[in-house]
N, CA, C and O of each residue as an XYZ file, in Angstrom:
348
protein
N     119.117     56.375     74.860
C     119.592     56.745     76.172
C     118.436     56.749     77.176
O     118.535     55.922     78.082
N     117.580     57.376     77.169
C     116.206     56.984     77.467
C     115.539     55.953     78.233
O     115.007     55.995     79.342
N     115.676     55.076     77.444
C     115.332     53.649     77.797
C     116.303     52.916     78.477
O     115.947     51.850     78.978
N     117.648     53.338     78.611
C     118.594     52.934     79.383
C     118.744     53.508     80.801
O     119.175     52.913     81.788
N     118.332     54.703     80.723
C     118.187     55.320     81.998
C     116.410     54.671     82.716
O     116.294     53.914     83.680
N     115.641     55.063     82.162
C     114.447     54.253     82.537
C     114.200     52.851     82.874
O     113.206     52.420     83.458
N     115.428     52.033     82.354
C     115.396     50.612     82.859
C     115.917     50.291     84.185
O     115.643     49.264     84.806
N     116.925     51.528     84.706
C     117.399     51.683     85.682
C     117.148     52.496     86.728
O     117.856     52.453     87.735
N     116.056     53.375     86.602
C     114.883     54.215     87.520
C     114.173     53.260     87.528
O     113.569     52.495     86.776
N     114.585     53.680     89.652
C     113.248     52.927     90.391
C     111.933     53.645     90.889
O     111.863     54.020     92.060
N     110.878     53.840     89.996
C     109.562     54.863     89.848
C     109.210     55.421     91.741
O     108.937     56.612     91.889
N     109.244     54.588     92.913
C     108.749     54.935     93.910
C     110.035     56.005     94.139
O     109.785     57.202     94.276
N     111.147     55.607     94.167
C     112.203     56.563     94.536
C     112.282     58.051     93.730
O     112.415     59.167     94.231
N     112.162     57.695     92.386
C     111.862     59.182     91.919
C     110.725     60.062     91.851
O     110.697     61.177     91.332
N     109.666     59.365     92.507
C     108.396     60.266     92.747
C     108.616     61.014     94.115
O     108.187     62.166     94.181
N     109.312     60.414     95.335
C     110.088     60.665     96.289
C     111.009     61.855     96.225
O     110.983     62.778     97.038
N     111.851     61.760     95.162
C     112.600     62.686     94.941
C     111.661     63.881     94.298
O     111.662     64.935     94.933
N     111.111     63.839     93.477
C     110.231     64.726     93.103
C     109.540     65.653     93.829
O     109.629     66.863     93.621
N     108.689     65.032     94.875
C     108.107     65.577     95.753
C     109.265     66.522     97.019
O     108.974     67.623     97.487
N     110.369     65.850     97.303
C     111.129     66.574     98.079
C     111.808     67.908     97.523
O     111.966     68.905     98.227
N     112.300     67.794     95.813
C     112.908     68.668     95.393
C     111.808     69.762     95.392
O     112.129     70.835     95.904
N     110.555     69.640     94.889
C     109.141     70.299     94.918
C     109.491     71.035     95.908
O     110.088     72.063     95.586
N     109.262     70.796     97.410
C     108.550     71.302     98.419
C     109.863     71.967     98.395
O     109.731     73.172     98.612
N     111.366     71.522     98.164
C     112.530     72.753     98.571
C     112.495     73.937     97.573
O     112.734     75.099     97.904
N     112.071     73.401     95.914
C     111.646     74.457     95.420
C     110.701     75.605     95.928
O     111.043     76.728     95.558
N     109.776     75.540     96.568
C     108.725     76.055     96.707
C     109.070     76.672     97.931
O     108.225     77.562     98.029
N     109.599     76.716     98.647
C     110.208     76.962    100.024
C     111.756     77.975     99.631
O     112.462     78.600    100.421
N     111.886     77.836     98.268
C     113.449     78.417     97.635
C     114.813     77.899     98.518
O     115.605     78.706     99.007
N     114.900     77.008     98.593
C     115.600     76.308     99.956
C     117.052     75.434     98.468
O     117.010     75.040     97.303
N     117.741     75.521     99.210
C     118.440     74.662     98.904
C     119.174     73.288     99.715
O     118.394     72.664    100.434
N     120.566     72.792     99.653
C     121.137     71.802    100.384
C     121.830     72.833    101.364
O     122.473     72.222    102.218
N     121.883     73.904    101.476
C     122.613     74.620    102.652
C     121.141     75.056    103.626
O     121.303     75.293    104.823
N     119.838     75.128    103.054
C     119.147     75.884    103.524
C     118.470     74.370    105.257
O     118.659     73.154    105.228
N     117.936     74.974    106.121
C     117.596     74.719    107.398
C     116.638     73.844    107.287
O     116.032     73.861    108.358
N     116.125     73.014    106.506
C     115.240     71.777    106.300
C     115.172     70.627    106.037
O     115.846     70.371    105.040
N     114.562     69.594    106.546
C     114.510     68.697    106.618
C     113.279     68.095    105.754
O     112.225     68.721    105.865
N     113.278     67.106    105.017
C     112.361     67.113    103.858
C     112.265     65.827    103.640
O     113.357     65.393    103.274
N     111.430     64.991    103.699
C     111.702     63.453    103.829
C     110.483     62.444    103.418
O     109.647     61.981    104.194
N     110.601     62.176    101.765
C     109.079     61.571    101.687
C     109.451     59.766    101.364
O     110.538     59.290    101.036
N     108.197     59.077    101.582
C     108.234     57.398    101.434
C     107.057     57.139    101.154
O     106.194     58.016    101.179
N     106.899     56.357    100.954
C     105.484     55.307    100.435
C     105.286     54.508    101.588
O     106.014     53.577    101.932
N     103.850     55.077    102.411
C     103.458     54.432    103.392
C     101.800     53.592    102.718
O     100.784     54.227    102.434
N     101.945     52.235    102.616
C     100.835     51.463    102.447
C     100.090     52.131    100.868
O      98.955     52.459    100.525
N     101.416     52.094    100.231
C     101.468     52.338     98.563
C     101.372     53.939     98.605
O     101.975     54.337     97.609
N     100.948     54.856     99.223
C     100.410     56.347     99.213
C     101.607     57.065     99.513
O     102.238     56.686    100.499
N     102.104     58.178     98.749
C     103.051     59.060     98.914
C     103.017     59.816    100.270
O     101.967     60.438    100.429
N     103.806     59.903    101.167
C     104.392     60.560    102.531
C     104.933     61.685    102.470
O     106.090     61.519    102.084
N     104.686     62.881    102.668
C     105.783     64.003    102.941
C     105.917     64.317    103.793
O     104.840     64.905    103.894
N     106.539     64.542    104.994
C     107.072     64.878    106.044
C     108.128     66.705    106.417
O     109.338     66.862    106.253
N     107.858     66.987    106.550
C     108.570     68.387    106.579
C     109.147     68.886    107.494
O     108.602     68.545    108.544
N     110.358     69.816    107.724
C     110.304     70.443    109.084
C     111.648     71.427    108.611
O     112.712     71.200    108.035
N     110.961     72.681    109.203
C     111.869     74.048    108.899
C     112.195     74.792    110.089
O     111.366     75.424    110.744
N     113.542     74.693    110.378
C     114.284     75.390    111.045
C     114.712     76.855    110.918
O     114.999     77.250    109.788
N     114.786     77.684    111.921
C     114.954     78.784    111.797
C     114.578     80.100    112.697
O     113.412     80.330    113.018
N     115.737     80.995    113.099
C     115.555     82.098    114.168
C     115.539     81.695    115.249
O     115.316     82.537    116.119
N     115.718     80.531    115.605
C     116.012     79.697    116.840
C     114.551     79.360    117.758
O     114.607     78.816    118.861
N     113.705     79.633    117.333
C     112.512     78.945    117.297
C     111.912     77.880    117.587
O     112.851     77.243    118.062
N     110.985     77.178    117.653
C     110.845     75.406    117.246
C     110.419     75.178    115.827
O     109.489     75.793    115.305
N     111.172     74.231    115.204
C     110.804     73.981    113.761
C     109.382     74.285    113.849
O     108.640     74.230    114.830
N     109.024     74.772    112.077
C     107.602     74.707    111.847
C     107.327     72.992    111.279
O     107.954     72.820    110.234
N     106.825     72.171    111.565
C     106.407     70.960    111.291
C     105.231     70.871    109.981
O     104.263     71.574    109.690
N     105.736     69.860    109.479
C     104.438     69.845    108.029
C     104.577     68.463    107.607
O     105.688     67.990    107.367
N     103.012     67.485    107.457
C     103.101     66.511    106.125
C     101.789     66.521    105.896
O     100.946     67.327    106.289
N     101.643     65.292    105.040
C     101.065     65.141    104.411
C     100.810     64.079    103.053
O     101.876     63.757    102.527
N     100.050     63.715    102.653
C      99.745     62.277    102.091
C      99.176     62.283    100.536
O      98.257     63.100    100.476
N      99.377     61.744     99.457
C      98.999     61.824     98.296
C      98.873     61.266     96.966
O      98.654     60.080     97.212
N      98.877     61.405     95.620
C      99.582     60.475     94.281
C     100.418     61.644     93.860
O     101.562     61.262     94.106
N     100.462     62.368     93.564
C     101.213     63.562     92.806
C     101.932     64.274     93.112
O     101.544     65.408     93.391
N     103.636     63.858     93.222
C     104.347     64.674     94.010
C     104.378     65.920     93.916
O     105.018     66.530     94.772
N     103.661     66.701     92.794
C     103.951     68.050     92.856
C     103.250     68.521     93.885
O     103.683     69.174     94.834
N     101.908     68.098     93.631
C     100.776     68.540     94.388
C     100.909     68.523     95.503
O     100.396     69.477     96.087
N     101.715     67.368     96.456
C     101.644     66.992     97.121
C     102.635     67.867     98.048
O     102.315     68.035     99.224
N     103.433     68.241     97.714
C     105.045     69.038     98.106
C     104.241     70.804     97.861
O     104.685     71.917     98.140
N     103.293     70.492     97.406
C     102.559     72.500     97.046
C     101.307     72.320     98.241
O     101.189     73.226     99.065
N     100.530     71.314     98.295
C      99.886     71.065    100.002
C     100.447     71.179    101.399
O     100.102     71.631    102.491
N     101.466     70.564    100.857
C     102.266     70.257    102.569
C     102.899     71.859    103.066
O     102.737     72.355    104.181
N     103.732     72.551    101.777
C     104.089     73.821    101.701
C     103.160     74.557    102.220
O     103.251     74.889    103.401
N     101.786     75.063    101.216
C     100.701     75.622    101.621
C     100.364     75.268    103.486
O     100.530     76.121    104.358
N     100.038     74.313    103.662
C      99.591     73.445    105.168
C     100.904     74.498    106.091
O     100.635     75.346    106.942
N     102.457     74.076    105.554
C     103.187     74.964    106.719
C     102.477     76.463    106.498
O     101.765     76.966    107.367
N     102.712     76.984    105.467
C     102.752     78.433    105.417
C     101.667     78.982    106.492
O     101.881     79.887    107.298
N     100.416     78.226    106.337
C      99.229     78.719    106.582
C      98.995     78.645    108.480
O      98.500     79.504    109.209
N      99.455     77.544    108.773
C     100.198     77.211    110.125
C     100.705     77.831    110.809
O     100.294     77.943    111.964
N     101.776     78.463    110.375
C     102.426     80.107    110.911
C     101.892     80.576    110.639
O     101.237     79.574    110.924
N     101.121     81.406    110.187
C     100.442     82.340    109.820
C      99.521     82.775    111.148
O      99.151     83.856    111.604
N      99.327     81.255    111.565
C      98.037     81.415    112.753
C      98.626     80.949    113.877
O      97.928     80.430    114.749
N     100.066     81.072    114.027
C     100.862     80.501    114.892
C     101.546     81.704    116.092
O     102.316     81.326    116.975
């Protein structure tokens, strides 16, 4: 089963997905929750893009660039958090 599913995963799209589910993990966010989360492969390098809505505010804005979607979705996270913080 394995190898049937793997012949049919396309690797850029699920590192993509990875990194987006990441950063909603990390954020505890779900598909109802106020964010926008949106990564691609710009010039082979992983993209994350971010933006969190909420309290009627202006979104907090976040990306950021990488190989490792985890890492990459725990930077961009970190980068917002730290942003407000001094915001």
């Amino acid at each position: 089963m394995r190898q049937i599913v793997s012949s049919i995963d396309d690797r850029d799209t699920h590192l993509c997905l990875r990194a987006e589910r990441e950063f909603l993990r990390l954020l505890q966010g779900d598909c109802d929750s106020p964010v926008g989360v949106h990564a691609r492969f710009v010039n082979g390098e992983l993209e994350l893009r971010t933006q969190v809505f909420g309290d009627g505010a202006a979104p907090k804005i976040a990306m950021g660039r990488g190989s490792d979607p985890e890492k990459l979705a725990l930077n961009v996270f970190e980068k917002l958090e730290h942003d407000h913080e001094h915001n």
